[in-house]
N, C-alpha and C positions, 0 to 999 in steps of 0.2 A: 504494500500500500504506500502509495506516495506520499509525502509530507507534505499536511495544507496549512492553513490559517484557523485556529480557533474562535471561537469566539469568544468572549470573556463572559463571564457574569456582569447581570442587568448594575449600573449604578443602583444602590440604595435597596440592594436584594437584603434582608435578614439569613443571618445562615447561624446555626450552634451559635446564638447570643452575640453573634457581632453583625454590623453592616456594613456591607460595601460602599466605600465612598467612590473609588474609580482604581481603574489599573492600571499601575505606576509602571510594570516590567512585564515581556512576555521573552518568549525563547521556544525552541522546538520542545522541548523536554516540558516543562509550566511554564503557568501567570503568576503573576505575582500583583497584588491587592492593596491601599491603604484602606484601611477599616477601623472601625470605632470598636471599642467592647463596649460593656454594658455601663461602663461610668465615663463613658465617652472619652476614654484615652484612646490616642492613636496604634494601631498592629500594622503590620503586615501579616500580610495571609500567600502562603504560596503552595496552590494547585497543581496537584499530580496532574499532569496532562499532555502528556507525546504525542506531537501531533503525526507524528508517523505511525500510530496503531490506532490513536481515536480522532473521531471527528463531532465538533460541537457546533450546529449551527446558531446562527442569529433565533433567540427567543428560545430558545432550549438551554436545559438546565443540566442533566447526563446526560456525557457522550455518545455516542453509537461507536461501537465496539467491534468492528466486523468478527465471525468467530473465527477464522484462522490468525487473527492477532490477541485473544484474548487469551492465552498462555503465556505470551510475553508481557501482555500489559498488566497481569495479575504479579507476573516473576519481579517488576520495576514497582508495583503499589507498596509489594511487602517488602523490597527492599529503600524504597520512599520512606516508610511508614518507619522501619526499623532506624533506621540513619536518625529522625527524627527525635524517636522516643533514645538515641543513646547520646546527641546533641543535647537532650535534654538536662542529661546529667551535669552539663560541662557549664560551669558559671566561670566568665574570667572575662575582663573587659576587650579582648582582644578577639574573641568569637565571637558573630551573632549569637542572644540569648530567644532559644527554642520556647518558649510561652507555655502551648496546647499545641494538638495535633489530633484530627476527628475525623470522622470518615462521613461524607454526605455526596450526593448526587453519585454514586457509586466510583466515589474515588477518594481521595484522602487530601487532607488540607493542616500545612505547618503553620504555626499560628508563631512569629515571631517580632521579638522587641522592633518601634520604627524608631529610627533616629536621624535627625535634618542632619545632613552635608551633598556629597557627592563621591564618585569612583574616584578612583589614581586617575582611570581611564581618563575621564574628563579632566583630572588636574593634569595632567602628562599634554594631551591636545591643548589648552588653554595656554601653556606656557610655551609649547613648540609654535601654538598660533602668535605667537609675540616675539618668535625668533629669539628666543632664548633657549635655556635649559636646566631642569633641573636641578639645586644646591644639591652638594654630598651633602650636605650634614643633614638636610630633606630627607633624604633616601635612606641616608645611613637610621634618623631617628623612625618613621615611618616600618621600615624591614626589622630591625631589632622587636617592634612592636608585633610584626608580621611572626617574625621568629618565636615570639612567646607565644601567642595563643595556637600556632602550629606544633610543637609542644609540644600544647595541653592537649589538642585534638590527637595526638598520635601515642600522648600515655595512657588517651582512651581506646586504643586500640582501632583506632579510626583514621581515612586516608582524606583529602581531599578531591584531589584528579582533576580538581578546574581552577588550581591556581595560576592567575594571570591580573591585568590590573581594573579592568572590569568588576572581578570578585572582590577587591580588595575597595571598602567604604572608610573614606574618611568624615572623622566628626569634625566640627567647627575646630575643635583643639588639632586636628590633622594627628590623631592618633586612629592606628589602622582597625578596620573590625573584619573578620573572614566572612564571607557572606558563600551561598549559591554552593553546596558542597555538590559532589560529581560522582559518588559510592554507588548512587542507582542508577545514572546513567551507565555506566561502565556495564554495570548485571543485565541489562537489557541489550548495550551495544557489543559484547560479546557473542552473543546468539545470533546476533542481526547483521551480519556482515554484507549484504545485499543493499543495506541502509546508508544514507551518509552519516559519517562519522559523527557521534554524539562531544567530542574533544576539538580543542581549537589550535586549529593550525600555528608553530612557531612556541606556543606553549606548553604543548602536548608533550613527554618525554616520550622516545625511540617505543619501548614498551607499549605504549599504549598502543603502535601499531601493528603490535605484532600478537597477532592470539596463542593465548596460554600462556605469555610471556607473565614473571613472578611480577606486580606489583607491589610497595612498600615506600614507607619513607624515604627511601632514595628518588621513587617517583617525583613527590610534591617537589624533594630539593631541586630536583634539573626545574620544576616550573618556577621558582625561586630565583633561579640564574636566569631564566627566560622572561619574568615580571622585573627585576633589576637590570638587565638589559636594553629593555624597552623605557624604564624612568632614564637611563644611559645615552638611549640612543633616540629616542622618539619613535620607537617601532621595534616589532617582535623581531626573532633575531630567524633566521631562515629553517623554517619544518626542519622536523626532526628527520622524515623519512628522504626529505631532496638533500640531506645531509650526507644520513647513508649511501649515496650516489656521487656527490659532490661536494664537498665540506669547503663553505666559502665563508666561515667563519674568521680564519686565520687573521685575514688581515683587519678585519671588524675589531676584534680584541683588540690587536694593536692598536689601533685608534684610538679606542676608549680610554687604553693607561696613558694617551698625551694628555685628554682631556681631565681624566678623572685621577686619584693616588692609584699605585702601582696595587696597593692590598685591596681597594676595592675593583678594581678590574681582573684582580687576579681569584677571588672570590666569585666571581662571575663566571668565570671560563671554567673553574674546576667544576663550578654545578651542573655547567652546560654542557660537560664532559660524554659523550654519548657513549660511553660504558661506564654502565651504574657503578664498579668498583673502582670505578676513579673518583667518583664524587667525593665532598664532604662527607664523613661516616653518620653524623647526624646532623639536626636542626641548629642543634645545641654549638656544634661547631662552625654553621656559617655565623651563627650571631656572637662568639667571639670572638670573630672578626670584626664584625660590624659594629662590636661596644667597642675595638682598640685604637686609639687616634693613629691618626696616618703617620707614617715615620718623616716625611717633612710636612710642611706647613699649606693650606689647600692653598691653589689660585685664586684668584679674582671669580668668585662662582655666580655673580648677577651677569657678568658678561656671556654675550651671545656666544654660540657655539662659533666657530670659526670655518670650521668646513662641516658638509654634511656628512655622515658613515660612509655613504657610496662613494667617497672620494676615502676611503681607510687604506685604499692600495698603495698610495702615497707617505703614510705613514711610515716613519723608518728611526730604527735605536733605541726602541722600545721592549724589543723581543729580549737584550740580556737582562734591564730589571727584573723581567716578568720569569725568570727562568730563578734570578737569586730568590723572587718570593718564590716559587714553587718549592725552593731549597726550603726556606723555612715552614711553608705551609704542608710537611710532608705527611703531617696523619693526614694528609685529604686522600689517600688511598683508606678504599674502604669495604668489609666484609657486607655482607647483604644481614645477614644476622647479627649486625651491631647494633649496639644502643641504642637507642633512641635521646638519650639525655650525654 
């Protein structure tokens, strides 16, 4: 079945004690809702709903479910459903806080904290639309942030799979929150390989293109180097799988350590590493990097970027810093079976 457009729920539908006031985000996979509860604080509500297995018209409320897709769409409910109730457990200001989570119109719905700001996404565009580029000490405070409540998501025994800077909400304070996890896409887009890809190109790690390949912590960390890449460079850094083809990264790095310190570009490239036992072994180790001040002093970081990445071929004397950090950064080789912390 092909992937169409849903339709949303009616503004100012009642559903389980809240109302819809309108819908803020959709995606192939859900919508996403602002909503009132019953003492008129603001939620978000975000609906199971692929639109590659259901289809909701205008003025309908359950999807139509053709039946040769209702084994996959049941297999993604209960792994929706489960993601949910184990998100639930995890309070830490650095994850979306999971509310409620109910089941009506014969699908399931996360009932989570709303909070005013906007994506990286948006802040990354905003400041490239102004021909500049983002401060280290931005990125660096921002990802440290990132790095804690990734974490706490992974000592719960939980992966993300869609980190990029989209998922990543900053508050008014521009402290980060994880949003949009990817645990049940993944359960559905395995089975589905006739389908397009539920993962997003450039932050996707190698694994995820390949079925049966082991997912884990080392997953999130390549989209870790691939969401800091993009605050780096104003754009994702090139598929993982046009990689395994062509690896046109090389010169890219180089570029970044003229513009950025030698440890934060060199923390980038080991995450971006495309065999998992090169990464950082854990979370825990790309963020102390990202607590340790730079061994000289930053540049001028308001100033515009000077050339764009597509000119990084140009680049040159950059590659023997990056090789003495690799000297010192030598636990970044790493067991698949390592820590987490």
């Amino acid at each position: 079945m092909a992937a169409q457009n849903n339709a949303p729920l009616p503004d100012g539908l009642e559903i389980a004690g809240y109302r819809i006031v309108k819908k803020i985000a959709s995606g192939g996979f859900s919508i996403v809702y602002l909503a009132h509860d019953a003492e008129g604080s603001a939620v978000a509500i975000k609906e199971y709903l692929p639109s590659a297995l259901a289809l909701r018209q205008p003025g309908e409320l359950a999807p139509t479910i053709p039946k040769p897709n209702a084994p996959l769409f049941r297999i993604g409910l209960k792994c929706f459903f489960e993601e949910g109730r184990a998100l639930a457990r995890i309070v830490h200001p650095n994850v979306v806080r999971i509310l409620n989570f109910f089941r009506a119109n014969e699908t399931v719905y996360m009932v989570m904290a709303y909070e005013s700001g906007h994506s990286l996404q948006e802040h990354i565009a905003r400041v490239v639309g102004k021909g500049s580029r983002l401060k280290e000490t931005f990125i660096r405070k921002v990802f440290k942030g990132v790095c804690q409540g990734l974490r706490e998501v992974h000592a719960n025994k939980l992966l993300h799979l869609d980190l990029k800077p989209a998922n990543i909400y900053l508050r008014s304070d521009c402290s980060p929150i994880l949003l949009d996890f990817g645990a049940a896409r993944q359960a559905i887009n395995k089975d589905l390989m006739a389908l397009a890809p539920m993962y997003t190109p450039g932050f996707a790690p190698p694994e995820l293109y390949v079925k049966g390949s082991a997912l884990g912590p080392w997953s999130d960390i390549y989209s870790i180097g691939a969401a800091l890449f993009s605050c780096m460079s104003g754009g994702p850094p090139q598929a993982a799988d046009a990689r395994r083809q062509e690896d046109k990264m090389g010169p890219r790095f180089d570029y970044l350590a003229t513009i950025y310190s030698p440890e934060l570009a060199g923390v980038v490239r080991a995450c971006l590493s495309l065999d998992p036992m090169a990464r950082p072994r854990s979370v825990f180790e790309v963020q102390k990097v990202l607590q340790t001040a730079p061994a000289l002093p930053l540049a001028d970081e308001a100033a515009p970027a000077s050339a764009p990445v597509s000119a990084a071929a140009s680049a040159a004397g950059s590659a023997s810093g990056l090789r003495g950090l690799f000297g010192r950064l030598g636990a970044f080789g790493r067991a698949k079976n390592g820590s987490n912390d």
